[in-house]
Structure formats: structure tokens, C-alpha cells
PyMOL CGO cylinders between C-alpha atoms (Angstrom):
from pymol import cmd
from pymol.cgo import CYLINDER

trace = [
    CYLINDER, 0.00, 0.00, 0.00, 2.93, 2.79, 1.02, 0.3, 1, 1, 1, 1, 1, 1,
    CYLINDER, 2.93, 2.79, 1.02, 4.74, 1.31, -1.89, 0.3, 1, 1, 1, 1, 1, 1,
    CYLINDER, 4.74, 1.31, -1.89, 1.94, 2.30, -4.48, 0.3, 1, 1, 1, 1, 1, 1,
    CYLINDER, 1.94, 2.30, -4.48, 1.13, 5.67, -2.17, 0.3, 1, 1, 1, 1, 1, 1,
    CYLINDER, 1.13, 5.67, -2.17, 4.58, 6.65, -3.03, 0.3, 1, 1, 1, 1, 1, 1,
    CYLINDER, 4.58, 6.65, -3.03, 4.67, 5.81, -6.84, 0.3, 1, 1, 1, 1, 1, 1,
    CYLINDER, 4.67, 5.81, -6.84, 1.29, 7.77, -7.04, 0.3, 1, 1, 1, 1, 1, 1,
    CYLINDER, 1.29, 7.77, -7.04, 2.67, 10.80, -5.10, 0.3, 1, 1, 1, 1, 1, 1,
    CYLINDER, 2.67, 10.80, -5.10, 5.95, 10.98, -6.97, 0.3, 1, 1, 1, 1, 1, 1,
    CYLINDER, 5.95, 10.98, -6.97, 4.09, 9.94, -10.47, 0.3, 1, 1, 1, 1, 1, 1,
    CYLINDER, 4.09, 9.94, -10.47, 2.08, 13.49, -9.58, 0.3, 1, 1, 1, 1, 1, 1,
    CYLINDER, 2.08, 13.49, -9.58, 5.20, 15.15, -8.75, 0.3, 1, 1, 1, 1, 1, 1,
    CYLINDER, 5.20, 15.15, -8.75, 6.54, 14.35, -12.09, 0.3, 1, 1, 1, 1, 1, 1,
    CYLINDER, 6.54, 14.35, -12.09, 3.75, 15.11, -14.14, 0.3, 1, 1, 1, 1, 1, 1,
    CYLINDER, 3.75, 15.11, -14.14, 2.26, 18.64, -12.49, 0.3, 1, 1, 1, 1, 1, 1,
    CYLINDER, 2.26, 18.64, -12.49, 4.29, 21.14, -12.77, 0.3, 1, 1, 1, 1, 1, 1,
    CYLINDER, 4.29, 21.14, -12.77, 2.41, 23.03, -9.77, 0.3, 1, 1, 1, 1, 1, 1,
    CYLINDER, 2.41, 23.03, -9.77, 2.83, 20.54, -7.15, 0.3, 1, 1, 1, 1, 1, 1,
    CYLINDER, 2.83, 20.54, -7.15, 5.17, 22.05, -4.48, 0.3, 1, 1, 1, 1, 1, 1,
    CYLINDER, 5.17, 22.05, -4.48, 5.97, 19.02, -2.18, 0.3, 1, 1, 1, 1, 1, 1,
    CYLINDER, 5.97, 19.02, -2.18, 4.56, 15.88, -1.64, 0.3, 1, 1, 1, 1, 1, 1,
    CYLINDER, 4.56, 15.88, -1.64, 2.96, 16.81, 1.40, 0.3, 1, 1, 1, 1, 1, 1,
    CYLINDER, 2.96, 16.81, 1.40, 0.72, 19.04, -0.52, 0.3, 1, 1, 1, 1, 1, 1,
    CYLINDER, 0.72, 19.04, -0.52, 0.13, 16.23, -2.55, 0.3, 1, 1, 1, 1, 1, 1,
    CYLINDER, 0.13, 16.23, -2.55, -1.22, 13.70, -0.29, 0.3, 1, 1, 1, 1, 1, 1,
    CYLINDER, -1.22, 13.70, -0.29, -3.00, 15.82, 1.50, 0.3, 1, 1, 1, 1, 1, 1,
    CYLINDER, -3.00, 15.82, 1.50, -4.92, 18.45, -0.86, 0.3, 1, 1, 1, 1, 1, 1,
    CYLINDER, -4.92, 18.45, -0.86, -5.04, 16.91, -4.40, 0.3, 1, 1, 1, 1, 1, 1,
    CYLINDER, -5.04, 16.91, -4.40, -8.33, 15.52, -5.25, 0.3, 1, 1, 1, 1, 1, 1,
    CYLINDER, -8.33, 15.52, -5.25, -6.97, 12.97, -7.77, 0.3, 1, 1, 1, 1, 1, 1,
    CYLINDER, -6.97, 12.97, -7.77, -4.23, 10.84, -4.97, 0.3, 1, 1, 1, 1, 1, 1,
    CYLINDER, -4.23, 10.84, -4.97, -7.44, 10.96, -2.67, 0.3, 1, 1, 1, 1, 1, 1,
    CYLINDER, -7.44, 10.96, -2.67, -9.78, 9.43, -5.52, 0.3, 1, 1, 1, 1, 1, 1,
    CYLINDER, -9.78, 9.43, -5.52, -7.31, 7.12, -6.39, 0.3, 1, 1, 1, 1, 1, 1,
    CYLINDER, -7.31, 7.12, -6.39, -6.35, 5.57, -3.19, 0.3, 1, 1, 1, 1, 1, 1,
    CYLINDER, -6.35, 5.57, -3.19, -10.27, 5.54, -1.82, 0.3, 1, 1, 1, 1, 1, 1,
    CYLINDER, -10.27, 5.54, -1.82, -10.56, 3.38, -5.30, 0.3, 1, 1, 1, 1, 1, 1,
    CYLINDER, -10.56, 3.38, -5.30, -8.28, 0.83, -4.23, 0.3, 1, 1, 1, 1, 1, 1,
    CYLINDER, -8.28, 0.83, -4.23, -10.14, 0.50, -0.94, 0.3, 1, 1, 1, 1, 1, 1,
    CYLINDER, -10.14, 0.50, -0.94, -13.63, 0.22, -2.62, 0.3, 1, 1, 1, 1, 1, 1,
    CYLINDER, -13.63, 0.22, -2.62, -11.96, -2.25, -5.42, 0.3, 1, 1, 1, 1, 1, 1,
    CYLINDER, -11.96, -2.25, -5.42, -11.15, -4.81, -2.73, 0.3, 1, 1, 1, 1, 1, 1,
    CYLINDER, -11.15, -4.81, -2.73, -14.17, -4.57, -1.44, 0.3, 1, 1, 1, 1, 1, 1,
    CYLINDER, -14.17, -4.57, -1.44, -15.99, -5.41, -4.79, 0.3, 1, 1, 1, 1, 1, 1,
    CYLINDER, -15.99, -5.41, -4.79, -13.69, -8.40, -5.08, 0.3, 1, 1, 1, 1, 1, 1,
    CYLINDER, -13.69, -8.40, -5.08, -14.36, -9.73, -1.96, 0.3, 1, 1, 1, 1, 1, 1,
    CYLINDER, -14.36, -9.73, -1.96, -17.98, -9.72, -3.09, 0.3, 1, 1, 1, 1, 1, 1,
    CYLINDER, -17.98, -9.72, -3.09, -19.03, -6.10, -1.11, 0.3, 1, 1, 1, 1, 1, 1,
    CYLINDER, -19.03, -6.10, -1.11, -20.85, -3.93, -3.19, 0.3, 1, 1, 1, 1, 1, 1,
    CYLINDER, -20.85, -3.93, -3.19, -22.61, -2.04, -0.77, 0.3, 1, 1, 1, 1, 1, 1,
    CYLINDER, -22.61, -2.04, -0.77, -19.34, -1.31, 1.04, 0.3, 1, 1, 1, 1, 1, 1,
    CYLINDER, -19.34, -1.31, 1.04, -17.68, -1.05, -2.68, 0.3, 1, 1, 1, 1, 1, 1,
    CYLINDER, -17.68, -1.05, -2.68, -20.46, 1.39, -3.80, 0.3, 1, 1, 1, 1, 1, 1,
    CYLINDER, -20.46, 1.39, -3.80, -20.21, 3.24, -0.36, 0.3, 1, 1, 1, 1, 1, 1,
    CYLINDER, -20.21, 3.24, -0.36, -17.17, 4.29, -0.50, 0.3, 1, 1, 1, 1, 1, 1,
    CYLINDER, -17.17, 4.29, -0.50, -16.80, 5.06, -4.05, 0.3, 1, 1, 1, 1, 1, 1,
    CYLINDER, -16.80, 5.06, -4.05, -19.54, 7.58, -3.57, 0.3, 1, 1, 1, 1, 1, 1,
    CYLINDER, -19.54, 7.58, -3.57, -18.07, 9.23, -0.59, 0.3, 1, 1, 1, 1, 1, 1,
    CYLINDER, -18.07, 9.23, -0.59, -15.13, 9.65, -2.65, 0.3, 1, 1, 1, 1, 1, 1,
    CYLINDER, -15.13, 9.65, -2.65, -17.23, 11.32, -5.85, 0.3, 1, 1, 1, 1, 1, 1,
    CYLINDER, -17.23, 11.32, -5.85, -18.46, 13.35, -3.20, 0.3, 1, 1, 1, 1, 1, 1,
    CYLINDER, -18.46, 13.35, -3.20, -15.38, 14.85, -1.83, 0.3, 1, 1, 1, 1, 1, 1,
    CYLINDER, -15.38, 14.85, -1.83, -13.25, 14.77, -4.98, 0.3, 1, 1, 1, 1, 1, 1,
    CYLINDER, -13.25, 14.77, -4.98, -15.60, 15.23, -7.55, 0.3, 1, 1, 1, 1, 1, 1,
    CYLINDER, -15.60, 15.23, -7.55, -14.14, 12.28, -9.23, 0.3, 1, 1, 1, 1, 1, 1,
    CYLINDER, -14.14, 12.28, -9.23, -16.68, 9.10, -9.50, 0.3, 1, 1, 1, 1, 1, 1,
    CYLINDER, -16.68, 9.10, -9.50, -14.55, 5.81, -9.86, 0.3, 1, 1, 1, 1, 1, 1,
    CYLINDER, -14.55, 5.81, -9.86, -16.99, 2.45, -10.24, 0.3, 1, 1, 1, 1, 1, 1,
    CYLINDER, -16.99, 2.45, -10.24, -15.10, 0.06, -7.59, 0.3, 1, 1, 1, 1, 1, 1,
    CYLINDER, -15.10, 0.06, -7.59, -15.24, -2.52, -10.65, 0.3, 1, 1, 1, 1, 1, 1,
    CYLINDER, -15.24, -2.52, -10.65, -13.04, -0.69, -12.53, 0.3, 1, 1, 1, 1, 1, 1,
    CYLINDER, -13.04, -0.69, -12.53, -9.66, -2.20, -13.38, 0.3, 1, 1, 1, 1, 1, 1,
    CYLINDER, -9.66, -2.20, -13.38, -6.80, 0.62, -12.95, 0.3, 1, 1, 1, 1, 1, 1,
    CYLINDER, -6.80, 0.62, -12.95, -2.77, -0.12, -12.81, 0.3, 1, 1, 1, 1, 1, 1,
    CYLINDER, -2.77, -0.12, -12.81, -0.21, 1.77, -11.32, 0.3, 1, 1, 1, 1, 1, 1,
    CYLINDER, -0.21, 1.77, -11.32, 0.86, 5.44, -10.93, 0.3, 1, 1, 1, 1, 1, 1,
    CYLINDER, 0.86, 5.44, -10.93, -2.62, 6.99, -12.93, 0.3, 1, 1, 1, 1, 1, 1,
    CYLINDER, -2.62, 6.99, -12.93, -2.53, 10.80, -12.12, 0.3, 1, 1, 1, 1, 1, 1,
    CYLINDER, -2.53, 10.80, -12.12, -5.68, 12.25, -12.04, 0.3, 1, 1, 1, 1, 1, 1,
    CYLINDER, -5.68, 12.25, -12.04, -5.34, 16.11, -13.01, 0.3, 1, 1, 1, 1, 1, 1,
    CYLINDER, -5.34, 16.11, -13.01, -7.87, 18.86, -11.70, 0.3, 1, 1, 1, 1, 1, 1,
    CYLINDER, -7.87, 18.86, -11.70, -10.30, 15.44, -11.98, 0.3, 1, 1, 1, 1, 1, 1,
    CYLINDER, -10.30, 15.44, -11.98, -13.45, 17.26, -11.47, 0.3, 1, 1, 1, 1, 1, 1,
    CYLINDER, -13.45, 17.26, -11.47, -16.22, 15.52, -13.56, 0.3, 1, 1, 1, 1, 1, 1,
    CYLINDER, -16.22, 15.52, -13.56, -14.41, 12.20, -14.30, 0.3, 1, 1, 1, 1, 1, 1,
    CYLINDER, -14.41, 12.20, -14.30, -16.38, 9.16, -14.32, 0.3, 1, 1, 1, 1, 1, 1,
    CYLINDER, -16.38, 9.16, -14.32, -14.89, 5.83, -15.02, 0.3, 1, 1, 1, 1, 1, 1,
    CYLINDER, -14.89, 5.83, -15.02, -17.37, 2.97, -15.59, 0.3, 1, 1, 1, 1, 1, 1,
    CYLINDER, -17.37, 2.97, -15.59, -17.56, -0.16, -13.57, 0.3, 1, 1, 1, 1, 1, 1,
    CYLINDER, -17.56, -0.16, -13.57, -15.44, -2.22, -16.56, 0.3, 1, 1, 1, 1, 1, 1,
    CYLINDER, -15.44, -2.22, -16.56, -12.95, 0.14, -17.84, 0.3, 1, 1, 1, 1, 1, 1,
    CYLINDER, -12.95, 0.14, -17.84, -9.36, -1.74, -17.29, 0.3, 1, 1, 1, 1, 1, 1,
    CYLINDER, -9.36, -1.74, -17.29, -6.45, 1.21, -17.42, 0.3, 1, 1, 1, 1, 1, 1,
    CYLINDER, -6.45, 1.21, -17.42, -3.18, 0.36, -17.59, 0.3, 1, 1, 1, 1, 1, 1,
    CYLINDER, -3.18, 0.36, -17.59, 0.06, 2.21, -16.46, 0.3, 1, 1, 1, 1, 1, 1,
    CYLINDER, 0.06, 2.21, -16.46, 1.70, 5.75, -16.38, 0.3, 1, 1, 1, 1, 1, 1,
    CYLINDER, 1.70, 5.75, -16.38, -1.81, 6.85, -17.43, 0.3, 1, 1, 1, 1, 1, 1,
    CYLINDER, -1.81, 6.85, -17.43, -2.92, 10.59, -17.85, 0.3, 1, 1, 1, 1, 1, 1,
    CYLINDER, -2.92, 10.59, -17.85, -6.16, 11.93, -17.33, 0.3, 1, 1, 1, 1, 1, 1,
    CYLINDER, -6.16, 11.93, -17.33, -7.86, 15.64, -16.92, 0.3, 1, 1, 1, 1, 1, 1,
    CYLINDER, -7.86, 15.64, -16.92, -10.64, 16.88, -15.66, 0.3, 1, 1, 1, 1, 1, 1,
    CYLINDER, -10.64, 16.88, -15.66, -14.43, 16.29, -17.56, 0.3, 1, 1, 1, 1, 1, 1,
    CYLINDER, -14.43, 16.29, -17.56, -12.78, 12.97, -19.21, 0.3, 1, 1, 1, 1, 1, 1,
    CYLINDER, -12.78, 12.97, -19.21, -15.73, 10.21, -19.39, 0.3, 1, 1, 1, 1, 1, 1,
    CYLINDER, -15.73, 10.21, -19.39, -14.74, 6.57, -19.54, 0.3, 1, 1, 1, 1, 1, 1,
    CYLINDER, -14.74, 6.57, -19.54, -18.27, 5.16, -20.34, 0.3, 1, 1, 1, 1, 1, 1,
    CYLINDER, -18.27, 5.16, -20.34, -20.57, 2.57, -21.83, 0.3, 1, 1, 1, 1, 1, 1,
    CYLINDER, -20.57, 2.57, -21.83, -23.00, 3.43, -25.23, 0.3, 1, 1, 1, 1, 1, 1,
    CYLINDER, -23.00, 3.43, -25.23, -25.99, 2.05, -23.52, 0.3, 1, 1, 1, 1, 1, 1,
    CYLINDER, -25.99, 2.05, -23.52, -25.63, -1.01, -26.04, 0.3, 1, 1, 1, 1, 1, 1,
    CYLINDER, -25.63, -1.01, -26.04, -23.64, -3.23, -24.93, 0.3, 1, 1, 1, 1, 1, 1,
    CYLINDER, -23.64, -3.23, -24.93, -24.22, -5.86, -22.37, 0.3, 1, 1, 1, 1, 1, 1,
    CYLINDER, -24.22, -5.86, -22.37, -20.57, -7.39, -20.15, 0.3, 1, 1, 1, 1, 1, 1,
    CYLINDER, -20.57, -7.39, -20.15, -17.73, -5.88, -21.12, 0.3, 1, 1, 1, 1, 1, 1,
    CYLINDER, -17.73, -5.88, -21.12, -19.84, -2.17, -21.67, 0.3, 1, 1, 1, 1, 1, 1,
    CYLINDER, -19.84, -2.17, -21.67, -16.05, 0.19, -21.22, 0.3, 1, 1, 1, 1, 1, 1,
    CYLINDER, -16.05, 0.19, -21.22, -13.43, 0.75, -22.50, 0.3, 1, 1, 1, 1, 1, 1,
    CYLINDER, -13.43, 0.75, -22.50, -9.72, -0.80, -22.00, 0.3, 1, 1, 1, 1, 1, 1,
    CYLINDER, -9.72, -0.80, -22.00, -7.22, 2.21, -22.19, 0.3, 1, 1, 1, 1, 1, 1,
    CYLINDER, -7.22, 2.21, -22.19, -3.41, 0.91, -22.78, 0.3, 1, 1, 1, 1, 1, 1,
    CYLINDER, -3.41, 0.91, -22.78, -0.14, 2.11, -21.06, 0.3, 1, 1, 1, 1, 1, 1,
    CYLINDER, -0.14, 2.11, -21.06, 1.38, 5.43, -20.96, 0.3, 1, 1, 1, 1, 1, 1,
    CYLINDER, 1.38, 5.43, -20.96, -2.00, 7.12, -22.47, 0.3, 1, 1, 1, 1, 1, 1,
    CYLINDER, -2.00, 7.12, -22.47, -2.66, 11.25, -22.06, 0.3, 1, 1, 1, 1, 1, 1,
    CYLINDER, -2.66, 11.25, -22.06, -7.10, 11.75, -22.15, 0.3, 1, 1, 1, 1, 1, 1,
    CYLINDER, -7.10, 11.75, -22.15, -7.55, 15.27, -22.23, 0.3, 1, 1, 1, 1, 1, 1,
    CYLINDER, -7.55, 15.27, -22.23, -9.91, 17.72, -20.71, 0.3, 1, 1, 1, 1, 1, 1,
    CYLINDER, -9.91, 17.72, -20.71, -14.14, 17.05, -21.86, 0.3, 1, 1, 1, 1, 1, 1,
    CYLINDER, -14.14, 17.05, -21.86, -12.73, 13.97, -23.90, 0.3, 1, 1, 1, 1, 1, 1,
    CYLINDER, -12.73, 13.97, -23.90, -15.21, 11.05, -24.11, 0.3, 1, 1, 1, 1, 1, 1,
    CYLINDER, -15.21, 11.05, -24.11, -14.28, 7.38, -24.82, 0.3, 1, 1, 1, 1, 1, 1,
    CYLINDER, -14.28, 7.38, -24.82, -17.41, 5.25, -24.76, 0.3, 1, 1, 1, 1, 1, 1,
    CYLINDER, -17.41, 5.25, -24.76, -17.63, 1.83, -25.57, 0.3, 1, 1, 1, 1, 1, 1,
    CYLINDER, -17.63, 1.83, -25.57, -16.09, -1.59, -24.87, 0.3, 1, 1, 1, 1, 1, 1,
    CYLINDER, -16.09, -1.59, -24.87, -13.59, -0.15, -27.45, 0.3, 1, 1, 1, 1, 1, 1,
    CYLINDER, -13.59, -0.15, -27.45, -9.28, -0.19, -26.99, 0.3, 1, 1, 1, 1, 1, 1,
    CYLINDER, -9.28, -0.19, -26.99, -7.00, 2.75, -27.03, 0.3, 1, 1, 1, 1, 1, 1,
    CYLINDER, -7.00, 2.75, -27.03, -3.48, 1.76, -27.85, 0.3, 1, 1, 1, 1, 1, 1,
    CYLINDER, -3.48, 1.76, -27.85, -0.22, 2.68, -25.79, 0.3, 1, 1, 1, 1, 1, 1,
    CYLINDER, -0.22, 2.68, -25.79, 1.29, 5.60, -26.06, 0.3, 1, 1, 1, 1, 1, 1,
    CYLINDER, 1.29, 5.60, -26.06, -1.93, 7.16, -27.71, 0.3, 1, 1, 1, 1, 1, 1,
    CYLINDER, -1.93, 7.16, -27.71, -3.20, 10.80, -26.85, 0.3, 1, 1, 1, 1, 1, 1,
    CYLINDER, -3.20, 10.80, -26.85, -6.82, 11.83, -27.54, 0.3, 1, 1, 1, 1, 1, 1,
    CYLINDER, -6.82, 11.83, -27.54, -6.98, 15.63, -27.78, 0.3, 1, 1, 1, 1, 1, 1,
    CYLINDER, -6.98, 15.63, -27.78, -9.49, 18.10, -26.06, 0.3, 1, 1, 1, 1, 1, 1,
    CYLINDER, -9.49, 18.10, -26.06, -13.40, 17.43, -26.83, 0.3, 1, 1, 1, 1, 1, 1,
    CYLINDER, -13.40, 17.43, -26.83, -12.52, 14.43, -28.55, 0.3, 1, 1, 1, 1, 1, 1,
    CYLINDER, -12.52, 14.43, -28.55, -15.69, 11.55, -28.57, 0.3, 1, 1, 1, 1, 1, 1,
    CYLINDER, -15.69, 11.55, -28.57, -13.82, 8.47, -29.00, 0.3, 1, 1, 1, 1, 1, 1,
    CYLINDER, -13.82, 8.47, -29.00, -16.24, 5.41, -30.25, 0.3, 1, 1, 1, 1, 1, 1,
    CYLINDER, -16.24, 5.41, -30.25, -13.86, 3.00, -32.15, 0.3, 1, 1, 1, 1, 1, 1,
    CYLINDER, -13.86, 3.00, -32.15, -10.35, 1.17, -31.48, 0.3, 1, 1, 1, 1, 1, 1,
    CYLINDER, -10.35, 1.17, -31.48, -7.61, 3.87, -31.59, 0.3, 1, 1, 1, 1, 1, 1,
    CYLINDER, -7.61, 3.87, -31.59, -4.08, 2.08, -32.73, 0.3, 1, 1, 1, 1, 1, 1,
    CYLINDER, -4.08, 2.08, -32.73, -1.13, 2.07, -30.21, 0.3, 1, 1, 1, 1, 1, 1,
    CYLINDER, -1.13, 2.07, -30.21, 0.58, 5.52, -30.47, 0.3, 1, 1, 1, 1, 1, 1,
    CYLINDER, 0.58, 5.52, -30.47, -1.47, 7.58, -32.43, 0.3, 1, 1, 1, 1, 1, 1,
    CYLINDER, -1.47, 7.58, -32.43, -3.50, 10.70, -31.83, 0.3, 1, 1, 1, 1, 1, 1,
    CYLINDER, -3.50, 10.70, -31.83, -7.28, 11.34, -31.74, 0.3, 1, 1, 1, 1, 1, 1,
    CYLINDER, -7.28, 11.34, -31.74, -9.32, 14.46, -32.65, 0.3, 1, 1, 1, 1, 1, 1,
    CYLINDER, -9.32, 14.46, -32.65, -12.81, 15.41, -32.95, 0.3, 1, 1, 1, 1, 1, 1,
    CYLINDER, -12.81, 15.41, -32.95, -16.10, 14.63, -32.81, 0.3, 1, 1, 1, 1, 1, 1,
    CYLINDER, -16.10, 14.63, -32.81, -16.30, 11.02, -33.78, 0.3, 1, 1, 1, 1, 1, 1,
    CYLINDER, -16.30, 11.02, -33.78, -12.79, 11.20, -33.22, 0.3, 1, 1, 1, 1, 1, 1,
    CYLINDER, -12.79, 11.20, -33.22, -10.23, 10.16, -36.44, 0.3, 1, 1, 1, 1, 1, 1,
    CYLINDER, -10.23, 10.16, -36.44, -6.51, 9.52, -36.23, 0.3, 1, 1, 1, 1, 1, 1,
    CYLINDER, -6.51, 9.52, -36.23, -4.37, 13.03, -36.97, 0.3, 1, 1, 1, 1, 1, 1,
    CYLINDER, -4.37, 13.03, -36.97, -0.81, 11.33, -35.98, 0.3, 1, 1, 1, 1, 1, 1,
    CYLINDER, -0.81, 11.33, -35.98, 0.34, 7.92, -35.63, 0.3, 1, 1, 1, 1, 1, 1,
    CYLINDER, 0.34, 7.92, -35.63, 4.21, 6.60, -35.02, 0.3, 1, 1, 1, 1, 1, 1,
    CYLINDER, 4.21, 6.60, -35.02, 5.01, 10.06, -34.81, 0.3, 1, 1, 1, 1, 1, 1,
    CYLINDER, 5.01, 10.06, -34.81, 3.94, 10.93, -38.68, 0.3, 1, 1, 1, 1, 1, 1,
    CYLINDER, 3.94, 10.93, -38.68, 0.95, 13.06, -39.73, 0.3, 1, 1, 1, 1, 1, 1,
    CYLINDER, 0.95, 13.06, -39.73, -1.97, 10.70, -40.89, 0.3, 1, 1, 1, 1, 1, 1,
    CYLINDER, -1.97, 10.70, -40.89, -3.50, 14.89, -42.36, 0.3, 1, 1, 1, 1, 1, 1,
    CYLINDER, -3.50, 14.89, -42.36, -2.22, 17.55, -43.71, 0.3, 1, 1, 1, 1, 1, 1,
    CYLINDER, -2.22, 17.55, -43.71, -3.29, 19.70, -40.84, 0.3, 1, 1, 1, 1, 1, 1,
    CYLINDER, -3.29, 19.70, -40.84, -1.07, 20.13, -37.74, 0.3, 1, 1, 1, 1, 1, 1,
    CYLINDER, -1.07, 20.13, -37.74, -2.28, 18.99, -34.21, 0.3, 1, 1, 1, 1, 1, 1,
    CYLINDER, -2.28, 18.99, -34.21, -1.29, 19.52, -30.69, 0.3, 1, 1, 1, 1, 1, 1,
    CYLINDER, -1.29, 19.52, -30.69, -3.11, 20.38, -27.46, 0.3, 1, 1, 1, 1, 1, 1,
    CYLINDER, -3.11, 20.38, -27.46, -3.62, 24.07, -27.94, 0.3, 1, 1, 1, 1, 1, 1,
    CYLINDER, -3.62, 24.07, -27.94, -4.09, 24.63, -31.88, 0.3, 1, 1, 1, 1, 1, 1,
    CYLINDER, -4.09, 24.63, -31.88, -7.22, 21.53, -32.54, 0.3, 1, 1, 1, 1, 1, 1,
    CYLINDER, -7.22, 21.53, -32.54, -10.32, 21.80, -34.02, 0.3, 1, 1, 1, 1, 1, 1,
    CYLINDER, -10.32, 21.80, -34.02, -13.14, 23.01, -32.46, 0.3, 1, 1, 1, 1, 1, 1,
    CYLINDER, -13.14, 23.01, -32.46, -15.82, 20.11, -33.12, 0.3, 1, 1, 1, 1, 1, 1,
    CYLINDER, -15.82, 20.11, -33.12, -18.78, 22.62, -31.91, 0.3, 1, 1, 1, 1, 1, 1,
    CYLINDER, -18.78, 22.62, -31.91, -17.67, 24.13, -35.11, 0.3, 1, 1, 1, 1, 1, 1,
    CYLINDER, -17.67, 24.13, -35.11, -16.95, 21.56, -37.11, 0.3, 1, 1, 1, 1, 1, 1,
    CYLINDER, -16.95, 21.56, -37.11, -20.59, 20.98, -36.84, 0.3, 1, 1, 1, 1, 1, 1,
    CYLINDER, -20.59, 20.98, -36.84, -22.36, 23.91, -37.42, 0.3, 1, 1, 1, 1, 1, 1,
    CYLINDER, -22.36, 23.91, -37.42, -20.11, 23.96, -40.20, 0.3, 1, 1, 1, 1, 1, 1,
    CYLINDER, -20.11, 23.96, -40.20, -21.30, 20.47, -41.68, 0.3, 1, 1, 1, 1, 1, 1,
    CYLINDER, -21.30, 20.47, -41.68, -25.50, 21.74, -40.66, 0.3, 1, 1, 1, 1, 1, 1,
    CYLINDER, -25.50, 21.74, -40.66, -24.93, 25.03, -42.60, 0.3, 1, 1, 1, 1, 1, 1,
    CYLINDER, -24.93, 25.03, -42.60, -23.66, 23.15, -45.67, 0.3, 1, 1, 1, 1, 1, 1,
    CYLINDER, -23.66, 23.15, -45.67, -26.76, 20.76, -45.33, 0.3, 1, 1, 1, 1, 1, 1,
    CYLINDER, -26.76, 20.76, -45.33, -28.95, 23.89, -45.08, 0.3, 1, 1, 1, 1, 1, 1,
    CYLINDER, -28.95, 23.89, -45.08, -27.06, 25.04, -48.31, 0.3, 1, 1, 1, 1, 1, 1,
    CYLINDER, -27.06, 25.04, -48.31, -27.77, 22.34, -50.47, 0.3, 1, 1, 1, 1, 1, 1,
    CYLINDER, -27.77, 22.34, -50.47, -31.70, 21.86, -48.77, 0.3, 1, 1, 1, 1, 1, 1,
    CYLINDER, -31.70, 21.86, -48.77, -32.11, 25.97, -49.88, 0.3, 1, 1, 1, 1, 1, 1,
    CYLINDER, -32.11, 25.97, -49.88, -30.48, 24.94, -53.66, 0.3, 1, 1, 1, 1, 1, 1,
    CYLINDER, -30.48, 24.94, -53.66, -32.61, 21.92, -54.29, 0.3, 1, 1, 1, 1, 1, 1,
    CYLINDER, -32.61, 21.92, -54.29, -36.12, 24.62, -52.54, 0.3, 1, 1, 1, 1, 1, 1,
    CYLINDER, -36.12, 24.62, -52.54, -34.91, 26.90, -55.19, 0.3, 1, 1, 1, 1, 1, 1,
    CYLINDER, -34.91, 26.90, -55.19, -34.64, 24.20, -58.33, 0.3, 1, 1, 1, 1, 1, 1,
]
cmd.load_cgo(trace, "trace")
């Protein structure tokens, strides 16, 4: 238990730029405290508690923000950062060295029945309001950018955009023409009222004809 306590606090350390000591840390980020009331409510739902499980994973969404299903599969040193509005679903396996902001959804479609999440690989960076829903894979060493709605497999070291999301960079080469990185994407509120005014367009050409 100290032995993963002080992977997660240094793995934080690393990662944040902010953090000050490791003090400050354990005792004030949201994310270490989410993480480690996980691992409490996880062997509880092994064990066969789910009341207890449940219990404590919603004290935890209620002090962090942060709502972890105890089923959840999670490996070692995930930092959490900001974390408000996470929710990872009750069969999402994550693997190592993972990175994850705040609004990120790990959820199900509503169609599938078992394995309902998804299963993110090692060394993975989810940005801020992304969405990956599904019992779908996302590859190691794979980012998915800012607003991106993730709904199919994404291939091991590659970045994801938009809204479905499509590959932009894999093994380090551009898959487009246009540039990506965590500032500079597209904005996919755009992208649609981009792709409805085009509709409207051609609706208008055909009234006209």
C-alpha cells in the first residue's frame, strides 16, 4: 500500500508542474485521494461487497468530484489532473503511467451488455471534456486531444481528434495535412455547425430548383 502511495505521489510530482511538495500532494489533491479511496472500494468489490464497494466510491465522488466504479480495473501510478467531472465505468481496465484531466468520461454506449467500457493501454494522455465510450481499446502511447468523442479502437501511439474522433498522428507521422497539438485543434462545436450550414445550403439549392 505505502509502496503504491509513493509511486502515485511521486508519479504526480513528475507530471504537475504546480505541485510544491509531496505533502501538498497527499494531503490536498483531489486525484491521490480518488485514487487511493478506489483501491479501498476495489477490494471490497472483489471480496464480493458492493454495498461497502459502492459506499465508498460515492463518498469519494463526493469529496473529490471524481466518481470511480469500484469494478473498474486501474494499474499503477494513474494521475488524475484537476479530476473534477471524471467518471470511469464499472469495466474500464487502465493500464500504467496513465494521464487523465478533468471532464474525461470513460463510459458505456448504452448497447452493450458485459464488457460495456473501454480498456485504455499504457502510458495514455485523455484530455480535458474527452469522451471514450464503448467496450472499445485505445493503444499505448496514444493521446486523444481536447473534446474528442472516442467510439472505435484507436491504434497504439497515435493521436485522436474530434467529434467522432479520427486519427491526426500515428508513429510520430501526420496521418492529415493539418497540424495537431493540445492548444491549436479543431473546435468540433464548429466543425458541426459547419457540416449543418452546408446541409442547409444544399436543402435551400434543391427549394430553389
Amino acid at each position: 500500500m505505502f509502496e503504491l502511495l509513493r509511486e502515485d505521489i511521486k508519479a504526480i510530482k513528475d507530471r504537475d508542474p504546480a505541485a510544491k511538495s509531496s505533502l501538498e500532494i497527499f494531503l490536498l489533491y483531489p486525484g491521490l485521494k480518488a485514487i487511493r479511496m478506489y483501491r479501498r472500494a476495489h477490494k471490497h468489490y472483489l471480496k464480493g461487497h458492493s454495498f461497502r464497494a459502492r459506499y465508498i466510491s460515492q463518498k469519494a465522488a463526493r469529496k473529490t468530484g471524481i466518481e470511480i466504479h469500484p469494478g473498474a480495473t486501474i494499474g499503477r501510478r494513474l494521475v488524475i489532473d484537476h479530476g473534477t467531472g471524471i467518471v470511469i465505468g464499472e469495466t474500464t481496465e487502465i493500464g500504467d503511467d496513465v494521464l487523465i484531466y478533468q471532464g474525461v468520461t470513460l463510459g458505456g454506449t448504452g448497447k452493450d451488455v458485459g464488457k460495456r467500457h473501454p480498456t485504455i493501454g499504457n502510458r495514455v494522455m485523455i484530455s480535458a471534456g474527452s469522451k471514450v465510450l464503448g467496450p472499445i481499446n485505445i493503444g499505448d502511447d496514444s493521446r486523444v486531444a481536447a473534446g474528442a468523442v472516442v467510439l472505435k479502437d484507436v491504434p497504439p501511439n497515435s493521436t485522436v481528434v474530434g467529434v467522432p474522433a479520427r486519427v491526426v498522428r500515428q508513429n510520430g507521422k501526420k496521418v492529415e495535412a493539418q497540424p495537431l497539438d493540445q492548444i491549436h485543434i479543431p473546435d468540433p462545436v464548429q466543425l458541426e455547425l459547419d457540416a449543418l450550414n452546408k446541409k442547409l445550403k444544399e436543402l435551400e439549392a434543391k427549394i430553389k430548383e
